[in-house]
C-alpha positions in Angstrom: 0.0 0.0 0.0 1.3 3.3 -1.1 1.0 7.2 -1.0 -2.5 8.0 -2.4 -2.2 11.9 -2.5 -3.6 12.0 -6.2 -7.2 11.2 -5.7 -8.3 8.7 -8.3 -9.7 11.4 -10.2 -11.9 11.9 -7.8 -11.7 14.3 -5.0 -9.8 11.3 -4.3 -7.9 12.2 -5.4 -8.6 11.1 -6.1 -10.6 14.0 -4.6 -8.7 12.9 -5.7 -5.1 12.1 -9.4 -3.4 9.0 -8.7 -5.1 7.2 -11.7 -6.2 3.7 -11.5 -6.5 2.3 -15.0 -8.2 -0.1 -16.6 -5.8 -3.5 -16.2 -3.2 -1.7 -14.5 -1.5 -3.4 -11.5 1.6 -1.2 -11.3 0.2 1.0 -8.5 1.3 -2.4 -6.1 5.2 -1.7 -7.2 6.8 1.0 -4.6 9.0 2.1 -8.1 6.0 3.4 -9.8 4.9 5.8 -6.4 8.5 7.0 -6.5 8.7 7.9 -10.4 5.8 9.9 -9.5 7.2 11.6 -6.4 7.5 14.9 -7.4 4.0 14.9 -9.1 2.8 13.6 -5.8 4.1 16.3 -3.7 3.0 18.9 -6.0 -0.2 18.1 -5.9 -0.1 18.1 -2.1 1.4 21.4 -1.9 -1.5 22.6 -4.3 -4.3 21.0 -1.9 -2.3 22.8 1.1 -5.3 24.8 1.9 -7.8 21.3 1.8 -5.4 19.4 3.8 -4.7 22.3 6.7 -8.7 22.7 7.1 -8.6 19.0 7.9 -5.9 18.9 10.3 -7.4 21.6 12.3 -11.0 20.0 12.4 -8.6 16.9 13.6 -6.9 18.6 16.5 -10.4 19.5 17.3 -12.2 15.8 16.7 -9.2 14.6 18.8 -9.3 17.6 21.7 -6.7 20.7 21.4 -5.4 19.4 24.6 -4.3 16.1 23.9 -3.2 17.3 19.7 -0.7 19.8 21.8 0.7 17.3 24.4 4.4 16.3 23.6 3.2 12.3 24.9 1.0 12.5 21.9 1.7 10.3 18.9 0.2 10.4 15.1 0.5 8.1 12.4 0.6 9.0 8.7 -0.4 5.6 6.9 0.3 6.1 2.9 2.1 9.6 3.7 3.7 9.3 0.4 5.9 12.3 0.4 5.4 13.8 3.9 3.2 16.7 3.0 0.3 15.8 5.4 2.8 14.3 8.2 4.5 17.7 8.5 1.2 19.3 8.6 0.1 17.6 11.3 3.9 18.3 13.1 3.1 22.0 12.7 -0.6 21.9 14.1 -0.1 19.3 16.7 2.8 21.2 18.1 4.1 18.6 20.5 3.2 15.2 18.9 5.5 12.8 17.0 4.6 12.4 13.9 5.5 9.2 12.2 5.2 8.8 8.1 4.5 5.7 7.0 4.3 4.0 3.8 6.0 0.9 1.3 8.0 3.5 -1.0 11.4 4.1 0.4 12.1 7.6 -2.3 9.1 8.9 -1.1 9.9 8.5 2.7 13.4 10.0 2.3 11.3 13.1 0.3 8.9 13.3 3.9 12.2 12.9 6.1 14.1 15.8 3.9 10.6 18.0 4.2 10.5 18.0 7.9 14.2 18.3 8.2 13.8 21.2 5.8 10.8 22.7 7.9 12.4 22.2 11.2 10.5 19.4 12.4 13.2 16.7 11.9 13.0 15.8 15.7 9.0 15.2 15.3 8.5 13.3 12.5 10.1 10.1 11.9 9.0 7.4 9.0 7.9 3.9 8.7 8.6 1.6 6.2 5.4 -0.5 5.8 4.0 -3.4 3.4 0.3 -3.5 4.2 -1.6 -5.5 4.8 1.1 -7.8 6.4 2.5 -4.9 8.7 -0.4 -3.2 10.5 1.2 -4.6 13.7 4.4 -2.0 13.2 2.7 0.9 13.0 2.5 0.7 16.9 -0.8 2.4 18.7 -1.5 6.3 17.6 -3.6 8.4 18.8 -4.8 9.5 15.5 -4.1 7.6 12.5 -4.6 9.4 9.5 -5.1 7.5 5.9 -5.7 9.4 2.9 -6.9 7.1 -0.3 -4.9 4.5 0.9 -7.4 1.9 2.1 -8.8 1.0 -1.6 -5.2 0.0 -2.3 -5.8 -3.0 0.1 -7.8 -6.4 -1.3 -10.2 -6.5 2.0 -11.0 -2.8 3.0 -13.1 -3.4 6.2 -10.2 -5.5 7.5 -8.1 -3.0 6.8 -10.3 -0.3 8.8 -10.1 -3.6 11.7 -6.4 -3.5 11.7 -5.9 0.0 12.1 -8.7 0.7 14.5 -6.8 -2.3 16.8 -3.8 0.6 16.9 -5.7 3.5 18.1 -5.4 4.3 21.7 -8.1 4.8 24.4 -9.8 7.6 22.9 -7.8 7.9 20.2 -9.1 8.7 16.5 -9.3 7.0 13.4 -9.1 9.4 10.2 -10.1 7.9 6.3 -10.2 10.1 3.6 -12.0 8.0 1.0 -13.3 9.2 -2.3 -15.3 12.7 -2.4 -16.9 14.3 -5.8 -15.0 14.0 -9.2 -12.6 17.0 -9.8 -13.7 19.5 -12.6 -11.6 21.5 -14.5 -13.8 23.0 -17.6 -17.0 23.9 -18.2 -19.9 21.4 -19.5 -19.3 22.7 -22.9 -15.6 23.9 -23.6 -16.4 24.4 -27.5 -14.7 21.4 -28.5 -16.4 17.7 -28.8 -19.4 16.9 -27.5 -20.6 18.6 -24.1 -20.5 16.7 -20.8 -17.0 15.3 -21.7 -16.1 15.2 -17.9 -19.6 13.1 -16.6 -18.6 10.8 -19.3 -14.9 10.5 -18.1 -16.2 10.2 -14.6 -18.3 7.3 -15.7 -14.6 5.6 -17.1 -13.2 6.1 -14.4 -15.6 4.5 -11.7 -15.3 1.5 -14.1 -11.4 1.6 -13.9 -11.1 1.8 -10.6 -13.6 -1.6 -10.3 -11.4 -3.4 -12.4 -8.3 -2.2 -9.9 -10.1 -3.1 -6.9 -11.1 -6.6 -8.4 -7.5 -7.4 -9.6 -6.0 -6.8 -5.9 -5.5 -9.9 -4.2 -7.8 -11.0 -1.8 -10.0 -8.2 -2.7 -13.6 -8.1 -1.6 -16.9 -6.2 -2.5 -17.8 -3.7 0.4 -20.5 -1.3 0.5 -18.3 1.5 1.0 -20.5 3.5 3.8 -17.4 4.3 5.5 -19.1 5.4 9.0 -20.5 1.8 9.6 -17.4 0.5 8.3 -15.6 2.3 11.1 -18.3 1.1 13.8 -18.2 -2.6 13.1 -13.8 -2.0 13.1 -15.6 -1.4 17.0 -15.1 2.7 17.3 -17.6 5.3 17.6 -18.2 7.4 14.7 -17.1 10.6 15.6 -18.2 12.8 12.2 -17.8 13.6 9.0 -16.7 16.6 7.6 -16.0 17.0 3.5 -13.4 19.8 2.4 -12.9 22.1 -1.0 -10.4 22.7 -3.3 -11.4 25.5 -5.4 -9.3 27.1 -7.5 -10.8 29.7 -9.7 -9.9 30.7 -13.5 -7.6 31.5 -14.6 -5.1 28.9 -13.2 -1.5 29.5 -12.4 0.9 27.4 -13.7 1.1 25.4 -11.3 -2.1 24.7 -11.3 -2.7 24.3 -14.9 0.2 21.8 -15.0 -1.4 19.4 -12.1 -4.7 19.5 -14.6 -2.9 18.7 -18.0 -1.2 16.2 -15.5 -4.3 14.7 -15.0 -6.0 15.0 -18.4 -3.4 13.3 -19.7 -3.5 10.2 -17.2 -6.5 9.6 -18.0 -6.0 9.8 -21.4 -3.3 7.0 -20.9 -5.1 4.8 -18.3 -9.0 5.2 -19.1 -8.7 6.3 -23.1 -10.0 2.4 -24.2 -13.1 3.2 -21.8 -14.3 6.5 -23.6 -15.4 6.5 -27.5 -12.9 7.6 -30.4 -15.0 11.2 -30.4 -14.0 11.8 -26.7 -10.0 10.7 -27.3 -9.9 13.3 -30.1 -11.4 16.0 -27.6 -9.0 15.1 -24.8 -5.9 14.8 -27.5 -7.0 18.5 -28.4 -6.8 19.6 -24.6 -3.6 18.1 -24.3 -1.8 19.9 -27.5 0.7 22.1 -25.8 0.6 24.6 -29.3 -3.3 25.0 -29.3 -5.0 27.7 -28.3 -7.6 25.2 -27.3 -5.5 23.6 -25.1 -5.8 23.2 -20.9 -2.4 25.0 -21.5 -3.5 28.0 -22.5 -6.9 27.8 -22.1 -8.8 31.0 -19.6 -11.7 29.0 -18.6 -9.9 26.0 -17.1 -10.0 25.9 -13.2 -9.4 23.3 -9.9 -12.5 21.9 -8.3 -12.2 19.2 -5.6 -13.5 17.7 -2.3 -12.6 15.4 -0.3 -14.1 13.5 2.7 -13.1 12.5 5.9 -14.6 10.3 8.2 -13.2 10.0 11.7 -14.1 7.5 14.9 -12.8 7.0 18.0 -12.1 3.8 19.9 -13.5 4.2 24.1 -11.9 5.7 26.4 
């Protein structure tokens, strides 16, 4: 199990890019996470403002009190490239912070960041295979996951596993899913309108054909809050966060959504029809006018949802 900062083109994410494609299997192979390691924190960085309204609704879910007392430990599972975990350092201002994940690169990017930041004595990392090594992630007393639980085969024995390492009124956190990112209006002039419902519909049927080829993976209606109750805690709320990024985009911007365009172009294009390939190869032309890269109506709309319990006192 790997970082899951890209949100599945969903947000998460997908929420949320990491892209899930139809047949692909490389997103179990720690060397594909770390080719995309600086894509991954990019895209962090960008959702800074998403992420830092979570963490603070955390310390809150969790109690000010016990996010500020220096006996107070997080975990980061799938932390990818440390952008969350040294969130949480700064907010939870005496906590250790430990990242966590199977990709070595990216956990020597989230050591570097929090050296970097000044929070090198804080945050440590973890190098974990899930699901064999929920046991050395110790006990937390919040354990954060962002899109990392669809990576495992049997998700509500993942959500078991980790709510066994939360202490006494400690609290889980899962980001999971949200509503599917838009980046153009319905109709952009080019193609048939509604091009982005259509790719949302390819992509829910690329990320079924991921979850089925993971081994040992099972169907679960994914109602996260009752997951979280029969892993035996106590739902403690749900909040769902925005990432809204008006036109006209930056470049920064603009290059995390011809990022994403063009994943799925590469890992959903044989789900869409030869009409919708020809609109997203015209997005994706670097020269054209009509293209995300130069385009003044393209903007950055995400959520993402997190659901939180906590295990008794």
């Amino acid at each position: 199990m790997q970082n899951a900062q890209p949100q599945d083109g969903h947000s998460h994410g997908h929420g949320h890019g990491h892209g899930h494609g139809h047949g692909d299997a490389d997103h179990t192979d720690p060397a594909f996470w770390e080719a995309m390691a600086e894509r991954l924190e990019t895209e962090a960085e960008l959702r800074a403002s998403l992420y830092g309204q979570a963490v603070d609704w955390l310390a809150g879910v969790l109690g000010e009190e016990r996010a500020a007392a220096s006996g107070t430990r997080v975990v980061d599972v799938g932390s990818g490239p440390g952008v969350v975990a040294t969130m949480f350092a700064e907010r939870f201002s005496g906590a250790e912070v430990v990242a966590a994940d199977q990709a070595s690169g990216l956990l020597e990017r989230a050591q570097a960041r929090a050296d970097r930041l000044g929070l090198g004595r804080r945050v440590s990392t973890l190098a974990v295979d899930l699901p064999d090594d929920f046991a050395k992630l110790g006990t937390a007393d919040l354990i954060w996951t962002s899109h990392a639980v669809h990576h495992i085969g049997d998700q509500q024995e993942a959500l078991n596993a980790l709510a066994a390492r939360i202490a006494p009124g400690g609290v889980l956190a899962v980001a999971e899913r949200g509503l599917p990112e838009r980046y153009l209006p319905r109709d952009f002039g080019i193609g048939r309108p509604g091009l982005q419902a259509r790719i949302d519909a390819a992509w829910e049927d690329a990320f079924a054909g991921m979850r089925e080829e993971i081994p040992g993976s099972v169907r679960t209606v994914e109602d996260w809050p009752a997951m979280l109750a029969r892993a035996g805690l106590a739902p403690s709320g749900t909040r769902t966060f925005l990432l809204d990024v008006p036109a006209p985009l930056g470049p920064v911007a603009r290059g995390y959504v011809r990022s994403q365009l063009e994943h799925i172009r590469e890992r959903a294009g044989d789900l869409l029809d030869p009409e919708d390939i020809t609109t997203l190869d015209a997005l994706l032309d670097e020269e054209s006018e009509e293209g995300i890269r130069l385009r003044p109506d393209a903007f950055l709309l995400s959520a993402t949802t997190v659901h939180t319990a906590r295990a008794a006192a």
